[in-house]
C-alpha positions in Angstrom: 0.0 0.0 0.0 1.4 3.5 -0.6 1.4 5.3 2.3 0.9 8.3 0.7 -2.8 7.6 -0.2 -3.5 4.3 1.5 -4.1 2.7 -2.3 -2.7 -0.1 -3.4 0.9 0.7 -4.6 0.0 -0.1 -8.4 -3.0 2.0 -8.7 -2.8 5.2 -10.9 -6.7 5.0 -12.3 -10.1 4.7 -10.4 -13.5 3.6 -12.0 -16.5 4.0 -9.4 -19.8 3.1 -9.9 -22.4 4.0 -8.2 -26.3 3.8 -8.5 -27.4 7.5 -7.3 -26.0 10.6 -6.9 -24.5 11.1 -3.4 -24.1 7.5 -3.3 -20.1 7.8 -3.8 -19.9 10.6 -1.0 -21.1 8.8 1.6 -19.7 5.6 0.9 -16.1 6.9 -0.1 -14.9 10.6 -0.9 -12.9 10.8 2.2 -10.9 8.1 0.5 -11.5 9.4 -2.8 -10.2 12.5 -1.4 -7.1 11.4 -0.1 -6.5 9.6 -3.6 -7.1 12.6 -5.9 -4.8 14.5 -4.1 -2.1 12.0 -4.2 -2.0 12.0 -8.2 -4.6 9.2 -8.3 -7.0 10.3 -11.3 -10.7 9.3 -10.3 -13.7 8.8 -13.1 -16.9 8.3 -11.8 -20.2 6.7 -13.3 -24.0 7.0 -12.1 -25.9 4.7 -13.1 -29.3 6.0 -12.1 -30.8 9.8 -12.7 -31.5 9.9 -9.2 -35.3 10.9 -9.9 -37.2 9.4 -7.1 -35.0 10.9 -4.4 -35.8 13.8 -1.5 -37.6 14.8 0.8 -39.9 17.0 -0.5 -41.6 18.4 -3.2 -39.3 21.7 -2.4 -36.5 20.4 -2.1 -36.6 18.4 -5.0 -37.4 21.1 -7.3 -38.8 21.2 -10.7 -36.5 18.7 -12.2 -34.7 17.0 -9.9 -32.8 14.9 -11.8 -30.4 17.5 -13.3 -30.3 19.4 -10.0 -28.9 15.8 -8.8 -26.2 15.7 -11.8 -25.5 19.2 -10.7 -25.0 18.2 -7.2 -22.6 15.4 -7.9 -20.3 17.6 -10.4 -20.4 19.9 -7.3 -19.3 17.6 -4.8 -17.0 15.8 -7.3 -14.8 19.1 -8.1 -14.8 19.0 -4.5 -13.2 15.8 -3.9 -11.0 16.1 -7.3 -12.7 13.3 -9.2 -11.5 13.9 -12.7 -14.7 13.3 -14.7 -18.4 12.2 -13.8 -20.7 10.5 -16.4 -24.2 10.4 -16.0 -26.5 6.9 -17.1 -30.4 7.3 -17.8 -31.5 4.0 -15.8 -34.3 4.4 -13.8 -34.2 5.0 -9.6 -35.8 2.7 -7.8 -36.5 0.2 -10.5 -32.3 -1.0 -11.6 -31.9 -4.8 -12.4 -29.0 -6.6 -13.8 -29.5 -6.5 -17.6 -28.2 -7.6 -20.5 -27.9 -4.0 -21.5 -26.3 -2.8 -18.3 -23.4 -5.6 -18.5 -22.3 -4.3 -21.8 -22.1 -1.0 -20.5 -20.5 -1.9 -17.5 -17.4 -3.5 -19.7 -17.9 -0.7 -22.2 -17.1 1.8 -19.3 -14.6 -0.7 -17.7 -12.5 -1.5 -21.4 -12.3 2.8 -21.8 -11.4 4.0 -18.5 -9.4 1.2 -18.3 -8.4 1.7 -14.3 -6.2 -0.2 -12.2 -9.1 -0.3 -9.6 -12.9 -0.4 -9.9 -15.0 0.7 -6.6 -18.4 0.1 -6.4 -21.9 -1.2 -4.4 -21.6 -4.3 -2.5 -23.3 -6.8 -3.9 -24.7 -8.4 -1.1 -27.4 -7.3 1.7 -26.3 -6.0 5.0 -29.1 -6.5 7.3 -28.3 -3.9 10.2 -28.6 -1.0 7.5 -31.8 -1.6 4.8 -30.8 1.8 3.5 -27.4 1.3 2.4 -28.5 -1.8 0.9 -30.5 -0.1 -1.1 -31.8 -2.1 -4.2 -30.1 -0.2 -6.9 -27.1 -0.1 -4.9 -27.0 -4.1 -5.1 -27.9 -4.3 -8.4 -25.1 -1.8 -9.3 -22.5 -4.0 -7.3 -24.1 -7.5 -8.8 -23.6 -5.9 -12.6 -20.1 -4.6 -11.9 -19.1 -8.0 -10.2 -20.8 -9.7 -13.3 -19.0 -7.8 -15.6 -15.4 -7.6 -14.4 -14.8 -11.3 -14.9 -14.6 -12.4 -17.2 -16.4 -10.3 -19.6 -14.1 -7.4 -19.5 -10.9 -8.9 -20.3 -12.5 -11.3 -22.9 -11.9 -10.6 -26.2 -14.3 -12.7 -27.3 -17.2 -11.2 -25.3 -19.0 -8.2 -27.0 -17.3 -8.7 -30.1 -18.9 -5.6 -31.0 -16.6 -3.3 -28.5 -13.3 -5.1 -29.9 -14.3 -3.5 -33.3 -14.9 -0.3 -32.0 -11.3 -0.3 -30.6 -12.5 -1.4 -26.9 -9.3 -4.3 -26.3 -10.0 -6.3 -23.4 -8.6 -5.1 -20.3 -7.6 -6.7 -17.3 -8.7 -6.1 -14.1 -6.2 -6.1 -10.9 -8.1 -4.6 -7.7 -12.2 -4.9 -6.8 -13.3 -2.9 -3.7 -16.8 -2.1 -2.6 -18.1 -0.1 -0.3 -21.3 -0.6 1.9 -20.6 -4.5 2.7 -21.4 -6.1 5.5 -19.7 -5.6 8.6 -18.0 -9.1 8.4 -16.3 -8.9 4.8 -14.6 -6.0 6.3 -11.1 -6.3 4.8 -9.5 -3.1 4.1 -9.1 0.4 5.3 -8.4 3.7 4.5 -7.7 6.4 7.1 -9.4 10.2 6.2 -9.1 12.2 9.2 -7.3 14.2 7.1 -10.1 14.4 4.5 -12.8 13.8 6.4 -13.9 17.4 6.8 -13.7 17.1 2.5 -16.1 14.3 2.7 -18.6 16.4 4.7 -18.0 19.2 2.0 -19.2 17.2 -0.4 -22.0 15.6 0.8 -23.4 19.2 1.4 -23.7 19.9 -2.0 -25.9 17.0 -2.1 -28.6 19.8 -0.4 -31.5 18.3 -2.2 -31.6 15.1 0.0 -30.5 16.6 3.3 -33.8 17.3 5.7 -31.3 17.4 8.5 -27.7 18.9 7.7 -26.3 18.6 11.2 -27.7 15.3 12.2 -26.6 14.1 8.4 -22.8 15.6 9.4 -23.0 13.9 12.8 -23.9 10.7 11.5 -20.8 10.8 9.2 -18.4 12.0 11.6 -19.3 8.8 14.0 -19.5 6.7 11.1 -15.9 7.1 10.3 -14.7 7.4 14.1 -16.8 3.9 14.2 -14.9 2.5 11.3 -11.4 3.4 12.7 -12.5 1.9 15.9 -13.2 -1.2 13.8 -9.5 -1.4 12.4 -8.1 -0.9 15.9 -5.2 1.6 14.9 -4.3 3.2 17.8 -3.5 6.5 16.1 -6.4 6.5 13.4 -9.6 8.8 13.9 -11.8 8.6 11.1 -12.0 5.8 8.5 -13.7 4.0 5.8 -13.7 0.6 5.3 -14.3 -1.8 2.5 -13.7 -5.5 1.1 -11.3 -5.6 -1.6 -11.0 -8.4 -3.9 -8.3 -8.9 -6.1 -9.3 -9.8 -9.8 -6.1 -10.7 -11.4 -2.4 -11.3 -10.0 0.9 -12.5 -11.0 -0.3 -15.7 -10.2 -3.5 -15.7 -12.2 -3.9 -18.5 -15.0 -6.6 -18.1 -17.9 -9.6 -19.7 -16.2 -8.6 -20.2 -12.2 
């Protein structure tokens, strides 16, 4: 790991997905943060318009799904994600399609990142709300998708003539998983005042901005507490897979 940035040593380029906006601020900018600023370029993907979110009619506005996209290029610049591309799926009503692989490898074979972060794909039961349905069928389409359709040639022979070459995956974290997959960690108490930043651009889905800003702040102090590093403060956690390695053999 780099101790610069807490990434793996070998990561230069990160793909997120995510199914709303505001999904990647809670779940990671104070990592994302810490990333961007050491030289790490960041693209981000939402896979939803984020249409059937807020609280209220006010709030929402007239169209809320642009003031969403708005929102997330707002809270992106502040994190220093390098680019944010916006899908037209609809909120509340994602499912793994055929249609959403291809795009998933589509995205995945021209980014081309040394790391993909996304949803968990599987339910945590002590939080309904970050297991959100779109949120695990965004994690079950990336998970789908990265092996071994990404890096097969002979998958979507369409993309290969279009000049998509396959690419190979190395790194596979998600965010959101349950408690027990807990693998990895990333200390932000120097960004986690960034995260918060963020998120507040998010102000269409805020009803309460100082209980939302509390429940970060023990969020991450929980999450350090987790990793048991005497000197950390504020964390997030996730469960990283890796993909490919040196030892990696076509099929195993």
């Amino acid at each position: 790991m780099d101790p610069r940035t807490g990434a793996p040593a070998d990561v230069s380029k990160v793909l997120v997905l995510t199914a709303h906006p505001d999904d990647v601020d809670f779940g990671s900018a104070g990592t994302l943060a810490r990333w961007a600023a050491g030289g790490i370029e960041i693209h981000l993907t939402v896979v939803t318009g984020g249409g059937a979110g807020g609280f209220s009619d006010e709030a929402r506005g007239d169209d809320v799904v642009s003031r969403r996209r708005d929102e997330q290029r707002q809270a992106a610049e502040v994190v220093g994600i390098a680019s944010v591309e916006f899908w037209d799926y609809p909120d509340g009503d994602l499912h793994v399609s055929a249609d959403l692989l291809k795009k998933v490898v589509e995205v995945g074979r021209r980014v081309r990142p040394d790391l993909i972060l996304t949803h968990h794909p599987e339910r945590d039961y002590t939080s309904f709300q970050k297991s959100h349905p779109d949120h695990l069928a965004v994690g079950q389409a990336v998970t789908h998708a990265v092996y071994p359709s990404l890096e097969n040639p002979y998958a979507y022979p369409e993309l290969l003539e279009a000049g998509l070459e396959p690419h190979k995956l190395r790194h596979l974290w998600y965010f959101a998983q349950p408690e027990h997959l807990t693998n990895m960690a990333v200390e932000i108490s120097s960004t986690v005042d960034t995260k918060i930043e963020a998120l507040l651009k998010h102000a269409s889905q805020h009803p309460d901005v100082e209980k939302m800003q509390q429940f970060v702040r023990q969020q991450a102090a929980h999450m350090a507490q987790q990793v048991n590093v005497a000197e950390w403060t504020a964390a997030e956690t996730f469960h990283a897979v890796c993909v490919n390695t040196a030892e990696t053999i076509a099929g195993f």
